[in-house]
Steps between C-alpha positions, in 0.01 A plus 500: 500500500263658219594651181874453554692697273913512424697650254869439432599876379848465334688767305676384236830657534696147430452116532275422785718358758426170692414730794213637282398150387400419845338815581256394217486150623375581886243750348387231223479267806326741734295593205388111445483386815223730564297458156652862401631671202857559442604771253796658320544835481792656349665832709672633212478876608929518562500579091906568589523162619264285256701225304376359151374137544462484849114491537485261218809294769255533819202391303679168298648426878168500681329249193830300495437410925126477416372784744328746218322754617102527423553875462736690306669689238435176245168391705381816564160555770270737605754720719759572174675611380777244693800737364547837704645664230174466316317648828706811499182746531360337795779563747521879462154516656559366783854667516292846483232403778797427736682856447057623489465352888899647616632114501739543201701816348658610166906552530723658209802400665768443172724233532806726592309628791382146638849436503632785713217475737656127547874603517402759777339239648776238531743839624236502800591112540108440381559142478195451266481828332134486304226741441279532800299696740797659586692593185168566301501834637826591358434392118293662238118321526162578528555536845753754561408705123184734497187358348595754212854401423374135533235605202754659291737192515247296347409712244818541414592150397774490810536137589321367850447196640205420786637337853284409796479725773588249782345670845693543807549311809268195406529139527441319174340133616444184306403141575686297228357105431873412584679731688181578766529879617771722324500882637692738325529915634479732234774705607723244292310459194570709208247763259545244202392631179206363363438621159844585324579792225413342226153408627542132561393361868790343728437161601374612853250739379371227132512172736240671790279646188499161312465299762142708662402496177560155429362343785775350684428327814837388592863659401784203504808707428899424605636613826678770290178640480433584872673803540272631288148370659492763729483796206287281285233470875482841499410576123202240587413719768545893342307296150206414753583122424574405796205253637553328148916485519612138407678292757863514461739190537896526457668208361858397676804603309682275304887424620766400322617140563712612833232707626709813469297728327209514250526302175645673211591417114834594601506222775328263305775550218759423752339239636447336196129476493189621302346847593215511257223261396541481158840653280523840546654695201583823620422759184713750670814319552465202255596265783283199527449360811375137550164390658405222692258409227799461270734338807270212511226573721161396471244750558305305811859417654596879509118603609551242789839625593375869495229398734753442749661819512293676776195227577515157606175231586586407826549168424766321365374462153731671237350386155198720408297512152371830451166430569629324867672829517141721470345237736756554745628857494435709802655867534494384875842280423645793294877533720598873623842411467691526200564138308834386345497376138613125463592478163608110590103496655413598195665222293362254721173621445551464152617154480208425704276584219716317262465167666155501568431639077382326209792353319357575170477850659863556402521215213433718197817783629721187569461390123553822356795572740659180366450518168605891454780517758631109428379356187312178666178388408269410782177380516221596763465181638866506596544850533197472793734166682773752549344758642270242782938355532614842506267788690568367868868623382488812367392875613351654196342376186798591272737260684304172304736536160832493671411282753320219236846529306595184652238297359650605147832530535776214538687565760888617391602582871457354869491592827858435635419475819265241433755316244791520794277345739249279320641391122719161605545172333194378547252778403517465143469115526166561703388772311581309128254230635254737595515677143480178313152449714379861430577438154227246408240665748244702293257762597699482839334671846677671767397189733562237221852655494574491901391140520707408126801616687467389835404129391798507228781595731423290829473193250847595387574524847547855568313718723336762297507785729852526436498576153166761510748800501725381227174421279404842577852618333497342219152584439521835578875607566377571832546414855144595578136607358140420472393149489741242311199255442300818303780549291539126367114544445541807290824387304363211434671139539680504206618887466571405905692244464743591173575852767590297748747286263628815302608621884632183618748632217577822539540454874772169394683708279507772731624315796 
């Protein structure tokens, strides 16, 4: 393909939900996959709807998951401006050439009036009352007034808005990249307004304008989009656009986790899970809602998860970079079928990325983390040796303080379970031997340590094996965890060894 050009086309009417997210990701993708541009451009025309801080929110998500746009508000490019509320004067033109050729129509209809034409409606049993090529002729438009009354409207000031004139009795046909053939008959499609009464465009009428004028080759939307195609196919055609219309492709819903229904904040909320990339404080209501950025998640895990949701390889790799992600995209393996969101996916995903990270990635957080939330010193040397003992155990980043508390902390309680079964007369006589050992071993490795305790208890004459959980307990105060050996090496023989005797105590005077 030449000259491939996307846009993701947002309106910033909240936090972009993770639905959004991956809308930009397939069009980044597509956009990269075939050396093409991908651009931002903000649909901010619903004025009614805009929300403070939300374009600044889509922007900071898109640079957090590392899919930035080349053009843009911030980038800008020779098609700009990349907000449609600073393109205002270019829609009405094109508004005015489709009432000029018949295909679109003024209507002063007030609000009161809209309303009874739809309560008559329903009284017919209309099950989807809407204005149409039927009830047009019964409201006050361009197409029922006189040419004169029309005139004397206008001048007047009295409030209008334009709506396509959608013909009779035709059948509205498009060949989407996913979907293959959709038809729709006109009969069921509605006279949507395209220019409103305060002279901003609708989305329908704005998105068709920007996206000619733009250049876009290819239109990678949601599947909530597709009802719409059909008016937005023949706009291309009354604009005379039609041999240059982009190619349209309409991404699979996304489900909640049961597959009943299409993902919401409110099911997300109940569900326990993130909705939005990054926190979402809602200026409105004051309520902050948490993002997956803030959860845990790194950006590549949630970019490879996202991938996921609607398009698969074919093979039965699951771990992608993003650049394995260009190189293998194909809108080919885009699903048809709505895809359910597997929050535990996710997490796996996540823990993925974790294991296979730089340890010093996540050193400098772990310091700080245990310095401001628990008063211990740690130094990067260590602090990197409990996150390469710790990260095949945990599921986000912010799990390494709590979890390295062990390290720090004497133990002052056991697992009883382990204690009922495990803690007899003999333990403590193994284990003092052992500790006596430990406690003239310096510099001490993980493999020094197995072979240290091994050797010293079958020359005592017990068999080691037995004892490996209770030398977990009274290292730990656990039954179970990441490698014993690792945890001698980071305590240290000495620190290792006066634990193990300070427990022997607690666990004697307890019993």
């Amino acid at each position: 393909m030449d000259n491939v050009r996307v846009r993701f086309a947002p309106s910033p009417t909240g936090g972009l939900h993770i639905g959004g997210l991956r809308t930009a990701l397939f069009n980044y993708l597509f956009a990269k996959k075939y050396n093409g541009k991908f651009i931002l451009r903000i649909e901010d025309t619903d004025q009614a709807r805009f929300v403070e801080g939300a374009e600044e929110y889509i922007k900071d998500t898109l640079t957090w998951c590392g899919i930035s746009p080349e053009e843009g508000p911030d980038q800008g490019g020779e098609y700009g401006p990349y907000r449609q509320s600073e393109r205002k004067e270019i829609y009405l033109q094109y508004a005015e050439k489709l009432i000029a050729d018949g295909n679109a129509y003024y209507a002063f209809d007030t609000p009161e009036e809209l309303e009874a034409m739809r309560e008559r409606l329903k009284e017919g049993r209309v099950v989807n009352p809407q204005y149409d090529t039927i009830t047009r002729t019964t409201m006050k438009n361009s197409l029922t007034l006189t040419e004169e009354e029309v005139k004397r409207r206008i001048d007047n000031g009295d409030p209008y808005v334009i709506r396509i004139k959608i013909p009779k009795k035709e059948e509205v046909r498009l060949n989407d990249m996913v979907r293959g053939w959709v038809m729709v008959h006109t009969e069921v499609l509605d006279d949507k307004v395209l220019m409103k009464s305060d002279g901003m465009p609708t989305y329908h009428l704005a998105n068709i304008v920007d996206d000619h004028l733009m250049k876009i080759t290819h239109v990678i939307r949601g599947e909530e989009w597709l009802p719409s195609a059909p008016l937005h196919v023949l706009l291309y055609q009354f604009l005379g656009w039609e041999d240059e219309m982009p190619q349209f492709a309409h991404l699979p819903l996304i489900l909640k986790p049961d597959g009943n229904g299409k993902l919401s904040k409110r099911a997300a909320d109940k569900a326990g899970f993130p909705i939005f990339p990054l926190n979402w404080n809602d200026p409105e209501t004051g309520e902050t809602s948490i993002g997956f950025k803030e959860t845990g998640f790194l950006p590549e895990a949630l970019i490879n998860f996202l991938a996921f949701l609607g398009w698969n390889p074919g093979t039965e790799q699951e771990i992608f970079s993003l650049e394995e992600l260009v190189n293998e995209f194909s809108e080919k393996r885009i699903n048809k079928a709505g895809t359910k969101f597997d929050f535990d996916k996710a997490k796996w995903f996540n823990q993925q990325y974790i294991k296979a990270s730089n340890s010093k990635d996540f050193a400098d957080d772990l310091i700080k983390g245990l310095t401001k939330e628990h008063g211990i010193e740690c130094t990067l040397e260590k602090a990197v040796q409990i996150i390469d003992l710790l990260k095949e155990r945990v599921t986000y980043p912010n799990e390494f303080v709590d979890n390295s508390l062990i390290l720090f902390n004497q133990p002052q309680s056991f697992d009883e379970k382990v204690v009922r079964k495990k803690w007899d007369a003999e333990a403590p006589k193994a284990l003092m031997i052992f500790a006596e050992k430990l406690k003239a071993a310096e510099n001490i490795t993980a493999e020094h340590a197995k072979t240290l305790f091994w050797q010293t208890l079958e020359a005592e004459g017990y068999k080691p094996g037995q004892f490996m959980q209770t030398l977990r307990l009274v290292l730990t105060g656990e039954g179970s965890g990441p490698d014993l050996m690792t945890i001698i090496e980071i305590l240290g023989g000495e620190n290792a060894s006066n634990r193990i005797k300070l427990s022997i105590d607690l666990l004697n005077n307890q019993s």
